[in-house]
mmJSON file of the N, C-alpha and C atoms, coordinates in Angstrom:
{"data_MODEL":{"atom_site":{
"group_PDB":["ATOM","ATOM","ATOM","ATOM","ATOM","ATOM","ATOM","ATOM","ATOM","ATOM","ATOM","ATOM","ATOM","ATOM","ATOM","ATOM","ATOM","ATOM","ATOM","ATOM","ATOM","ATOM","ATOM","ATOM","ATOM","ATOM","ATOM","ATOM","ATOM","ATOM","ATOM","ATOM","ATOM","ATOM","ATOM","ATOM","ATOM","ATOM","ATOM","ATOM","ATOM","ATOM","ATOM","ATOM","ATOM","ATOM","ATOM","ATOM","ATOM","ATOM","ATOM","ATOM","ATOM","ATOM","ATOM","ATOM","ATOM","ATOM","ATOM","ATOM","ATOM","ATOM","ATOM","ATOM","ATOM","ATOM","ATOM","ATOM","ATOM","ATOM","ATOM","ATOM","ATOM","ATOM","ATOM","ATOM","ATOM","ATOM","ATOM","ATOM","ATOM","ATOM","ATOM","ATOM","ATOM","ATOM","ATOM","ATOM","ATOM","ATOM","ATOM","ATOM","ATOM","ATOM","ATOM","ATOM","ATOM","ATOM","ATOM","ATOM","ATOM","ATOM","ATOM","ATOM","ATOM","ATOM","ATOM","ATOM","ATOM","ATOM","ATOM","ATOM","ATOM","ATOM","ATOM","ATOM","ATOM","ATOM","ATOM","ATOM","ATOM","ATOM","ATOM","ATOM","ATOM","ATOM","ATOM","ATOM","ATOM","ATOM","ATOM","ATOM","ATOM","ATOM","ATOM","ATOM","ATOM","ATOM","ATOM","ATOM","ATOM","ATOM","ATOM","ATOM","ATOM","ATOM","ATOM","ATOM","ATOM","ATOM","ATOM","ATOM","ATOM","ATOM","ATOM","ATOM","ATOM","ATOM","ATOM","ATOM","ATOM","ATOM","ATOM","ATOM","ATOM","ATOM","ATOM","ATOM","ATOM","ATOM","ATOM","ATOM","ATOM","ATOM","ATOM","ATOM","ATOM","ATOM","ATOM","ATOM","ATOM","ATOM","ATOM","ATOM","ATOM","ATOM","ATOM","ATOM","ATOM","ATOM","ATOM","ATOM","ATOM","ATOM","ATOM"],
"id":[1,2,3,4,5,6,7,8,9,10,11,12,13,14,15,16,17,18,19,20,21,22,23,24,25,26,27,28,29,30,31,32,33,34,35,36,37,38,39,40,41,42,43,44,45,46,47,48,49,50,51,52,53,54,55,56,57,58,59,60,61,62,63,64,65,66,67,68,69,70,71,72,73,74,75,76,77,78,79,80,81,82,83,84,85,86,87,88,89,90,91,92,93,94,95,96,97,98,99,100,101,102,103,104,105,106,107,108,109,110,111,112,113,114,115,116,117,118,119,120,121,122,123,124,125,126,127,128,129,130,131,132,133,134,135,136,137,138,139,140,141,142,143,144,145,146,147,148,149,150,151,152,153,154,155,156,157,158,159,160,161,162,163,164,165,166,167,168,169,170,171,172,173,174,175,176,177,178,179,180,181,182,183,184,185,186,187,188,189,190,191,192,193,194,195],
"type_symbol":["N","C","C","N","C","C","N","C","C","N","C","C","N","C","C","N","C","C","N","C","C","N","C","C","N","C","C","N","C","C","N","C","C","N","C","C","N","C","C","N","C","C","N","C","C","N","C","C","N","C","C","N","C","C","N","C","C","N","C","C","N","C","C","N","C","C","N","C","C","N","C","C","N","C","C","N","C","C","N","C","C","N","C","C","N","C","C","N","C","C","N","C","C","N","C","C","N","C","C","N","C","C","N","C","C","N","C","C","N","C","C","N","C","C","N","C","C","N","C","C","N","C","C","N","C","C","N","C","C","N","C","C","N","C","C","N","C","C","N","C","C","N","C","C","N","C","C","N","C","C","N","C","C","N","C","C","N","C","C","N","C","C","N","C","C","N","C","C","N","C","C","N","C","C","N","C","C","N","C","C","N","C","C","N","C","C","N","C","C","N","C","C","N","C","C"],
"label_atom_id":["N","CA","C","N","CA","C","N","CA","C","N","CA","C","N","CA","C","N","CA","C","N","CA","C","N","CA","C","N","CA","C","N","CA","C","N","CA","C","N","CA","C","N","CA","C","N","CA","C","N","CA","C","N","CA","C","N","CA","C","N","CA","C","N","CA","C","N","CA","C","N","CA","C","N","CA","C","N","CA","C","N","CA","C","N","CA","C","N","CA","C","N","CA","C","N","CA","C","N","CA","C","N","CA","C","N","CA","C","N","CA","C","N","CA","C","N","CA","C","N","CA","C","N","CA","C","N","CA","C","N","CA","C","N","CA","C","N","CA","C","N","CA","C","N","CA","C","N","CA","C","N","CA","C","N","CA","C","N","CA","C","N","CA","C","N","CA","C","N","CA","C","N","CA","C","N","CA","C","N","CA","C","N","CA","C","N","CA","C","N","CA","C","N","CA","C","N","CA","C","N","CA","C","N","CA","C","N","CA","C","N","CA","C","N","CA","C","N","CA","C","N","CA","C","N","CA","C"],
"label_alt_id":[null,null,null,null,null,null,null,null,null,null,null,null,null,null,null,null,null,null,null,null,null,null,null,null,null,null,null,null,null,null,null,null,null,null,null,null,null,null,null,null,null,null,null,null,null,null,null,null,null,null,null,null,null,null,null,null,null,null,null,null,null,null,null,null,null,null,null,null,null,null,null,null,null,null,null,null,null,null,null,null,null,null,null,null,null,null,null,null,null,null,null,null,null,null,null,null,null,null,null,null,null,null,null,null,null,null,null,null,null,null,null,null,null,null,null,null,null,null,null,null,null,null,null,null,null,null,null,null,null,null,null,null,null,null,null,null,null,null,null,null,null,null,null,null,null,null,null,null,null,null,null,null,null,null,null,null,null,null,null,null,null,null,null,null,null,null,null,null,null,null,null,null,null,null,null,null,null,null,null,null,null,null,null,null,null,null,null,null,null,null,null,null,null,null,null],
"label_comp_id":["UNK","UNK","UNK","UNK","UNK","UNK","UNK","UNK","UNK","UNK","UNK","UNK","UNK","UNK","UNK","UNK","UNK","UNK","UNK","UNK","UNK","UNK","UNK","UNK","UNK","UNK","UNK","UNK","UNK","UNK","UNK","UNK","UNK","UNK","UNK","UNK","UNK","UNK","UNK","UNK","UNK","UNK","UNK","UNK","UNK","UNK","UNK","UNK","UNK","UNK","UNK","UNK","UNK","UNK","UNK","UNK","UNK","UNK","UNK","UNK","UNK","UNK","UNK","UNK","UNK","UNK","UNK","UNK","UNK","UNK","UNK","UNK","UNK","UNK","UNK","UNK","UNK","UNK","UNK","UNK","UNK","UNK","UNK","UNK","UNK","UNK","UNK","UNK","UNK","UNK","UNK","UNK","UNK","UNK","UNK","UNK","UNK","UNK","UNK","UNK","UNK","UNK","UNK","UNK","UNK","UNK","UNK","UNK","UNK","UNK","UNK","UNK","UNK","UNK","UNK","UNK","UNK","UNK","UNK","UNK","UNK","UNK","UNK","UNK","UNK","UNK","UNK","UNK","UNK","UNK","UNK","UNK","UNK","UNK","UNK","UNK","UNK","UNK","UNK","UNK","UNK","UNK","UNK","UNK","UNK","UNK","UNK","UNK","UNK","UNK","UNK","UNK","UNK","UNK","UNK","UNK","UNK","UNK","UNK","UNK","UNK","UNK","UNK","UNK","UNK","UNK","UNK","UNK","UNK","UNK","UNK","UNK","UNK","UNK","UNK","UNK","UNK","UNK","UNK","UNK","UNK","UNK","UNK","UNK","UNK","UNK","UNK","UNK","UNK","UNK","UNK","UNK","UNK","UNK","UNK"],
"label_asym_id":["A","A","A","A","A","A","A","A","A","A","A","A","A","A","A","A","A","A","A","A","A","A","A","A","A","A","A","A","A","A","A","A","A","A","A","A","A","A","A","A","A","A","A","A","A","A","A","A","A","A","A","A","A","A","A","A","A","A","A","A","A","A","A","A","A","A","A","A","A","A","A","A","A","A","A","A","A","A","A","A","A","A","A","A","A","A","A","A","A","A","A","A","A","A","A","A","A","A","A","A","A","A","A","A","A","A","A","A","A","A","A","A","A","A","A","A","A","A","A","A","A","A","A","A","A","A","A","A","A","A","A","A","A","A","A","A","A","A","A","A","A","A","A","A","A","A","A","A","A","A","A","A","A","A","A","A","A","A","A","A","A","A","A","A","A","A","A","A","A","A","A","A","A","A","A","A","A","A","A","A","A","A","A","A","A","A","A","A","A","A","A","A","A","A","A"],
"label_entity_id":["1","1","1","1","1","1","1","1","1","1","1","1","1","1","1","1","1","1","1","1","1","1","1","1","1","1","1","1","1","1","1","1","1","1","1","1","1","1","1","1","1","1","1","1","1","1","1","1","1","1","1","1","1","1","1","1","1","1","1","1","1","1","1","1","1","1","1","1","1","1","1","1","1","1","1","1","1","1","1","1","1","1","1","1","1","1","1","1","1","1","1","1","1","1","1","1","1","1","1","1","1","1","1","1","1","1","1","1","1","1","1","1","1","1","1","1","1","1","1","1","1","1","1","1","1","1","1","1","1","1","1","1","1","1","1","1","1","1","1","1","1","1","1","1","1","1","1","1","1","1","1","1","1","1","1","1","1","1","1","1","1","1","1","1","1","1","1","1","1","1","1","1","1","1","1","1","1","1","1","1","1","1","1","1","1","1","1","1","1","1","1","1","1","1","1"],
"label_seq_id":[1,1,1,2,2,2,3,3,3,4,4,4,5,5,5,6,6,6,7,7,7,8,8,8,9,9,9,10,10,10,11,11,11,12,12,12,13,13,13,14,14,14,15,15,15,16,16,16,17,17,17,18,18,18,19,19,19,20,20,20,21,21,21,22,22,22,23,23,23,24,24,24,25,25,25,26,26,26,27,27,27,28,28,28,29,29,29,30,30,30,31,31,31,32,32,32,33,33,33,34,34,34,35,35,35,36,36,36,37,37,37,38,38,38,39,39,39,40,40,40,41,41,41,42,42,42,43,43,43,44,44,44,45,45,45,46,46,46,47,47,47,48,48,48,49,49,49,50,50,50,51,51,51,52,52,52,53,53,53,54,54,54,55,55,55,56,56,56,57,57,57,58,58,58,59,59,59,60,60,60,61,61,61,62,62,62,63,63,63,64,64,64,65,65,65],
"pdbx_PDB_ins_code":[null,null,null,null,null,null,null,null,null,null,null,null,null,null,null,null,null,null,null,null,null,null,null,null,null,null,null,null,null,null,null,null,null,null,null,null,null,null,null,null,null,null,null,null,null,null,null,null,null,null,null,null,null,null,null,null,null,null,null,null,null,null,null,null,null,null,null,null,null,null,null,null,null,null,null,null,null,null,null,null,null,null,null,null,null,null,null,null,null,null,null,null,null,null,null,null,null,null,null,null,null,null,null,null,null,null,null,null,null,null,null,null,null,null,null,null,null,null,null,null,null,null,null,null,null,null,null,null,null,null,null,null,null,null,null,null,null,null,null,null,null,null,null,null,null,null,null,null,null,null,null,null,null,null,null,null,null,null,null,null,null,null,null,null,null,null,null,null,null,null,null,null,null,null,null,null,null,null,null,null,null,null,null,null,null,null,null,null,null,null,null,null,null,null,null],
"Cartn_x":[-30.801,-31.099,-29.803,-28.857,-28.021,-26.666,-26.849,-26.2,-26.81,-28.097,-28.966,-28.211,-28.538,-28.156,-26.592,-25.791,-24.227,-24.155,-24.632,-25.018,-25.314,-26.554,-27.007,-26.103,-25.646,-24.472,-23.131,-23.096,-21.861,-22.246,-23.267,-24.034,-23.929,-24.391,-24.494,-23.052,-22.275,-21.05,-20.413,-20.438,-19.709,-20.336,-21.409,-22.682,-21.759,-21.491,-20.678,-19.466,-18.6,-16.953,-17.262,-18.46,-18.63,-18.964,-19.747,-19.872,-18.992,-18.32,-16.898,-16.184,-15.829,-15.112,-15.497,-16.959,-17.439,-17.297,-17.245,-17.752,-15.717,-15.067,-13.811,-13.12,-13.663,-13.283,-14.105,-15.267,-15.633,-15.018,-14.621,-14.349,-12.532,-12.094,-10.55,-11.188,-11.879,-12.126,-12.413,-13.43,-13.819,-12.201,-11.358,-10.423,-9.213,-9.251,-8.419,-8.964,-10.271,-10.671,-10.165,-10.662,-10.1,-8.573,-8.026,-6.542,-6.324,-6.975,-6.683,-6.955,-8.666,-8.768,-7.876,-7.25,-6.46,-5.038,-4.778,-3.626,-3.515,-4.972,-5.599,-5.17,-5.926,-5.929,-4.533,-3.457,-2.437,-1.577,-1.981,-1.459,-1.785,-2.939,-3.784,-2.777,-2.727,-2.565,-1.384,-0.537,1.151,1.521,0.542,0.608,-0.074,-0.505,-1.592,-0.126,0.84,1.587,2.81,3.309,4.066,3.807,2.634,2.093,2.375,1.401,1.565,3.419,4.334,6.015,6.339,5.895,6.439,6.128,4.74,4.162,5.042,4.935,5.609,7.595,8.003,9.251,9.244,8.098,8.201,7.703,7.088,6.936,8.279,8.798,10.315,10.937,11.34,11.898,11.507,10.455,9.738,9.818,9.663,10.369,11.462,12.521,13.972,13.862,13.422,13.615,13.443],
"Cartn_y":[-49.934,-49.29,-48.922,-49.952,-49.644,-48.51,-48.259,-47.327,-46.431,-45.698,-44.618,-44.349,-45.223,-44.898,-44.13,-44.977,-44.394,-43.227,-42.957,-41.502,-40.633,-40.906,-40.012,-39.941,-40.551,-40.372,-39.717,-39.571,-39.006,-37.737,-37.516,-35.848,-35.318,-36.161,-35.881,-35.513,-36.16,-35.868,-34.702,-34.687,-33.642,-32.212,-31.898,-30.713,-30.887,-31.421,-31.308,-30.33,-30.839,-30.493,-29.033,-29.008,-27.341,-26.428,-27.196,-25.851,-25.854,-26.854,-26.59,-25.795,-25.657,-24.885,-23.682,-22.987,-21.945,-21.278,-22.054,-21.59,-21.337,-22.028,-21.374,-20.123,-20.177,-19.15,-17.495,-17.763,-16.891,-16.373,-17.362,-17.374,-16.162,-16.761,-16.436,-14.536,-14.845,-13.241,-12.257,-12.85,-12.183,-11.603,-12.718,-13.192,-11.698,-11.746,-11.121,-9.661,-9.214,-7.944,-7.457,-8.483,-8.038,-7.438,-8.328,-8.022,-6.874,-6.303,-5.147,-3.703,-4.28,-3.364,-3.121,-4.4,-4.563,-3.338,-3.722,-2.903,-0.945,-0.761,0.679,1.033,-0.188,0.791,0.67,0.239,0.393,1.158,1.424,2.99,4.157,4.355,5.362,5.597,4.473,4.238,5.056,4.729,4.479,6.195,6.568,8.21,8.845,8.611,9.234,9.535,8.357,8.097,8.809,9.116,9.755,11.507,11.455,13.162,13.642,12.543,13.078,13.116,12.159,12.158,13.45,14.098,15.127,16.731,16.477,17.438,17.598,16.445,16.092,16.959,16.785,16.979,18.619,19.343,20.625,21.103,20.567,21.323,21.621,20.12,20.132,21.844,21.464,22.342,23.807,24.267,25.416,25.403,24.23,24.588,24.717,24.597,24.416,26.16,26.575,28.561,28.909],
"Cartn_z":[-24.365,-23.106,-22.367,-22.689,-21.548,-22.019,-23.636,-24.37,-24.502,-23.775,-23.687,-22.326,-21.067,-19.885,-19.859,-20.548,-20.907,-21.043,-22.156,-22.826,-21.739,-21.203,-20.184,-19.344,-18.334,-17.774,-18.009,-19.344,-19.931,-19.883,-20.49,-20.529,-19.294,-17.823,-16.829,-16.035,-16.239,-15.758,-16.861,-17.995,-18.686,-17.835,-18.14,-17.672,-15.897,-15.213,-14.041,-13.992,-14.928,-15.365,-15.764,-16.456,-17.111,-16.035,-15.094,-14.186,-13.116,-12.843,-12.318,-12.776,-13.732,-14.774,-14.723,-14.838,-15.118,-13.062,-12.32,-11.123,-10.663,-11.319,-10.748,-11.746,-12.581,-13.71,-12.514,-12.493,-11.846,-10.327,-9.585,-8.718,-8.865,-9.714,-10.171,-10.529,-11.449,-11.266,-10.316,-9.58,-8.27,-7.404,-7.128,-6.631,-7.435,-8.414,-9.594,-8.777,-8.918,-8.768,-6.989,-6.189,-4.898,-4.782,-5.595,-5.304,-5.555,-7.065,-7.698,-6.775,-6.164,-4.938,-3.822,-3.511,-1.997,-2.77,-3.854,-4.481,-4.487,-5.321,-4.495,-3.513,-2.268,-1.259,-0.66,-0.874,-0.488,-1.263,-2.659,-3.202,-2.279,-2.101,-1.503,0.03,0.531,1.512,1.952,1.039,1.115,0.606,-0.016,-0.668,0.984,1.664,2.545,3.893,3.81,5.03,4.679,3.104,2.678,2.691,2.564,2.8,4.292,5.406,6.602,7.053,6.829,6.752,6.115,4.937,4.461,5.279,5.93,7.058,7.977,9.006,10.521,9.917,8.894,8.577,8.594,7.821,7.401,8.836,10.061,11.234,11.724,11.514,12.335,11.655,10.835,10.14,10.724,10.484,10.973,12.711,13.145,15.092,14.888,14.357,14.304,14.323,13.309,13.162,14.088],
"occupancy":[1.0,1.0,1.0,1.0,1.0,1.0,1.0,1.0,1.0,1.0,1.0,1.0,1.0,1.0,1.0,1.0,1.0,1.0,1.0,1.0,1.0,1.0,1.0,1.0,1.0,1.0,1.0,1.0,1.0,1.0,1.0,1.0,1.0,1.0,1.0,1.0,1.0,1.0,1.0,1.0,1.0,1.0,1.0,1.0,1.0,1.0,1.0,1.0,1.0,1.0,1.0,1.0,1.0,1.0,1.0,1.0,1.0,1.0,1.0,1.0,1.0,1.0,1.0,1.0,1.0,1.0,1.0,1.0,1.0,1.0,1.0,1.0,1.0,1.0,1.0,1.0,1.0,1.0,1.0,1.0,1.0,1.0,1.0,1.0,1.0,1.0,1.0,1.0,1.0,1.0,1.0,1.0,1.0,1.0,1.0,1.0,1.0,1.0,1.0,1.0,1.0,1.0,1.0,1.0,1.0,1.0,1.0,1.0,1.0,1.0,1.0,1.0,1.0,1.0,1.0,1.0,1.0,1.0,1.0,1.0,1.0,1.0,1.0,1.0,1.0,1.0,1.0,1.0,1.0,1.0,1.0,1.0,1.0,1.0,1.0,1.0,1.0,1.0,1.0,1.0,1.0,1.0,1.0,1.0,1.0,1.0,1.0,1.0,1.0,1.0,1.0,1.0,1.0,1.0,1.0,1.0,1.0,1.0,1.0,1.0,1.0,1.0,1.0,1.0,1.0,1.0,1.0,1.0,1.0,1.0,1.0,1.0,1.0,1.0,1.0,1.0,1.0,1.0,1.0,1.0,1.0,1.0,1.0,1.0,1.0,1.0,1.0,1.0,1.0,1.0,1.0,1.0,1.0,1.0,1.0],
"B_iso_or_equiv":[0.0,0.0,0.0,0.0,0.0,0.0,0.0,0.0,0.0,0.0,0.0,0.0,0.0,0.0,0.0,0.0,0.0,0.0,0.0,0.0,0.0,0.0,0.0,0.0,0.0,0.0,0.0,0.0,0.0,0.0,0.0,0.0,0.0,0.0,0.0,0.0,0.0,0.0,0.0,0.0,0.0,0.0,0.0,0.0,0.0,0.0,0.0,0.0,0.0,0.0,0.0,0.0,0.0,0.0,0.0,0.0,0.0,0.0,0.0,0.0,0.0,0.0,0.0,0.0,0.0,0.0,0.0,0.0,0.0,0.0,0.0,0.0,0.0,0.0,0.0,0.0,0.0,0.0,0.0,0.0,0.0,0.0,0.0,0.0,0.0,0.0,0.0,0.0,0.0,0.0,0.0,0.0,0.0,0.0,0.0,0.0,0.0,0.0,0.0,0.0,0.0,0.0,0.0,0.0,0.0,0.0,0.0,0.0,0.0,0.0,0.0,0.0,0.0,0.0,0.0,0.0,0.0,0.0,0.0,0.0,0.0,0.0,0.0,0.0,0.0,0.0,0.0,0.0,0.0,0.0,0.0,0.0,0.0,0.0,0.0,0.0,0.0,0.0,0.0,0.0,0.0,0.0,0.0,0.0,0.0,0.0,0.0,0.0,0.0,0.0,0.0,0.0,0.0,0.0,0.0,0.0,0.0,0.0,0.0,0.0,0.0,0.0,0.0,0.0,0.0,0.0,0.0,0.0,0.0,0.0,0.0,0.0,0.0,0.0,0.0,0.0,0.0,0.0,0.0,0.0,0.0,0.0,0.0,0.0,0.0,0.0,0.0,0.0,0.0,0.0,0.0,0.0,0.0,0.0,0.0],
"pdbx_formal_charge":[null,null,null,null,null,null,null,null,null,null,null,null,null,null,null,null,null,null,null,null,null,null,null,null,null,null,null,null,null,null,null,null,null,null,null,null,null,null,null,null,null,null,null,null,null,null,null,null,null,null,null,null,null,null,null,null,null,null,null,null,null,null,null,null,null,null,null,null,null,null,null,null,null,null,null,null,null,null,null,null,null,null,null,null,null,null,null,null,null,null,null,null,null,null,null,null,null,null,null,null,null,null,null,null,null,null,null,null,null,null,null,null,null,null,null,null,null,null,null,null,null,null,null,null,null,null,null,null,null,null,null,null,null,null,null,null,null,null,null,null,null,null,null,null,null,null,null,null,null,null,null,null,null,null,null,null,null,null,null,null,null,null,null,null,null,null,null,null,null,null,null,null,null,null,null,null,null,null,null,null,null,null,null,null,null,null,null,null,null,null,null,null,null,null,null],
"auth_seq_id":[1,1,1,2,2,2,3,3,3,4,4,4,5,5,5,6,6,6,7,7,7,8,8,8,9,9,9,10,10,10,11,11,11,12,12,12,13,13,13,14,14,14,15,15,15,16,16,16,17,17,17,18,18,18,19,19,19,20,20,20,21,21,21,22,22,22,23,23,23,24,24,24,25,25,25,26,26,26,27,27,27,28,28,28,29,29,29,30,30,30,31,31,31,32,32,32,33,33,33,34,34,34,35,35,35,36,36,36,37,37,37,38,38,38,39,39,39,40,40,40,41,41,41,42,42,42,43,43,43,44,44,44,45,45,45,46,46,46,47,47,47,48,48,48,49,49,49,50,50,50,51,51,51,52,52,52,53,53,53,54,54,54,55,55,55,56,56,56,57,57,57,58,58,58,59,59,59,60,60,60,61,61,61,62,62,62,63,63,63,64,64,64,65,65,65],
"auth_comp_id":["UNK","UNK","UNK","UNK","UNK","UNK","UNK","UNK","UNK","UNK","UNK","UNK","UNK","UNK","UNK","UNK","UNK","UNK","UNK","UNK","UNK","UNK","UNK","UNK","UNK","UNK","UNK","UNK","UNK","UNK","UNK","UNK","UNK","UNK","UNK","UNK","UNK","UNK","UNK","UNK","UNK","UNK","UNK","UNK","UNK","UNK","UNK","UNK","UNK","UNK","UNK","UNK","UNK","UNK","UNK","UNK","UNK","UNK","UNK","UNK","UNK","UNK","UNK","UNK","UNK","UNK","UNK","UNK","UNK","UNK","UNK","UNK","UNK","UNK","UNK","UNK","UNK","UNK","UNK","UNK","UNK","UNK","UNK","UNK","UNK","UNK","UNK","UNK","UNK","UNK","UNK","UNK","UNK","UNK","UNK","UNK","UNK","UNK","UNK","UNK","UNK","UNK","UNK","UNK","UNK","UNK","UNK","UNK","UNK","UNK","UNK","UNK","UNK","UNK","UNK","UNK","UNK","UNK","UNK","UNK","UNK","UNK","UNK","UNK","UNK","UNK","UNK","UNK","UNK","UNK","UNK","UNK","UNK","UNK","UNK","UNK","UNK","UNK","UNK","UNK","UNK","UNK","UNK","UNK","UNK","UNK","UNK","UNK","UNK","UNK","UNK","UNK","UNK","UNK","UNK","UNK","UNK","UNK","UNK","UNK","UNK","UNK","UNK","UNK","UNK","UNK","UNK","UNK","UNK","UNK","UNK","UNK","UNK","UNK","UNK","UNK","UNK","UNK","UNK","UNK","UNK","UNK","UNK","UNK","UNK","UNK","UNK","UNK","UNK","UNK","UNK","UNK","UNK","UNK","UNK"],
"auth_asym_id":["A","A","A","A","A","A","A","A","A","A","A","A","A","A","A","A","A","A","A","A","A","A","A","A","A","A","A","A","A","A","A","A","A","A","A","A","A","A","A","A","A","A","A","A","A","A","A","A","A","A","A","A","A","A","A","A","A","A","A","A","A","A","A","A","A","A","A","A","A","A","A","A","A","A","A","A","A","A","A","A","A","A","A","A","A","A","A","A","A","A","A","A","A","A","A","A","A","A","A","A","A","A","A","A","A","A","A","A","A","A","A","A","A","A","A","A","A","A","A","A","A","A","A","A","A","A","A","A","A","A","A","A","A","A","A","A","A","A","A","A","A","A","A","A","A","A","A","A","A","A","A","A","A","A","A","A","A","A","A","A","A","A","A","A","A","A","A","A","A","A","A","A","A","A","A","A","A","A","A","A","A","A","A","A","A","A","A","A","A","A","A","A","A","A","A"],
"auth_atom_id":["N","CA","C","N","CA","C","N","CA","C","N","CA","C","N","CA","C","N","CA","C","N","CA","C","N","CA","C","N","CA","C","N","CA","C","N","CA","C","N","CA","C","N","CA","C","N","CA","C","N","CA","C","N","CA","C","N","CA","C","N","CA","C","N","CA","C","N","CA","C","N","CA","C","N","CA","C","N","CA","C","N","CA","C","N","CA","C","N","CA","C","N","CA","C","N","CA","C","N","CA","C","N","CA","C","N","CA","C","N","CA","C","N","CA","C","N","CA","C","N","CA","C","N","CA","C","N","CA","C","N","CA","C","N","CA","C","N","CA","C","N","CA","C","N","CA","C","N","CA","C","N","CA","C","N","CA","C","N","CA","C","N","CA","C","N","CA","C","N","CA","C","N","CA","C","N","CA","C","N","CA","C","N","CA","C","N","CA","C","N","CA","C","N","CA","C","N","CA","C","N","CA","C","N","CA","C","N","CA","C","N","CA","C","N","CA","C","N","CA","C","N","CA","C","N","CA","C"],
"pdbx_PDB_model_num":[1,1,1,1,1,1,1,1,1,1,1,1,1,1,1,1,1,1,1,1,1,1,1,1,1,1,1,1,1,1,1,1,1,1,1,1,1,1,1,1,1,1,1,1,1,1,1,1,1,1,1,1,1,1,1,1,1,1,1,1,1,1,1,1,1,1,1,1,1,1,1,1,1,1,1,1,1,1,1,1,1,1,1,1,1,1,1,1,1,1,1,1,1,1,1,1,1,1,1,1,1,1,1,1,1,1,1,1,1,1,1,1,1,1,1,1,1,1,1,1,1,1,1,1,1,1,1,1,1,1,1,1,1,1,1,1,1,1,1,1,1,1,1,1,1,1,1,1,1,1,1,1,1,1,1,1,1,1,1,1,1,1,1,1,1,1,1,1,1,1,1,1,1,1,1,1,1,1,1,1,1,1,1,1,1,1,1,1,1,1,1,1,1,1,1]
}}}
């Protein structure tokens, strides 16, 4: 009996560790993908602030004439 109970307990705690395991694996991905997004939008971003800089420059230019 008391090497059934063991057992069970062992099962019970392993089946723990796994979904620990499985719930930060997921988590890391989720985590992985945001970043990749946060990365986007600061390409996007950084191209959007470089366009309007290249505008504001070519007005100058054109008031200067």
């Amino acid at each position: 009996m008391k090497l059934t109970l063991a057992l069970l307990a062992a099962f019970l705690l392993a089946g723990c560790g796994v979904e620990t395991a499985s719930t930060a694996a997921t988590a890391g991905t989720l985590k992985k993908q945001e970043i990749e997004q946060g990365r986007k939008t600061m390409d996007q971003m950084q191209g959007r602030i470089a366009g309007s800089l290249d505008q504001g420059q070519e007005r100058l230019q054109r008031a200067d004439r």
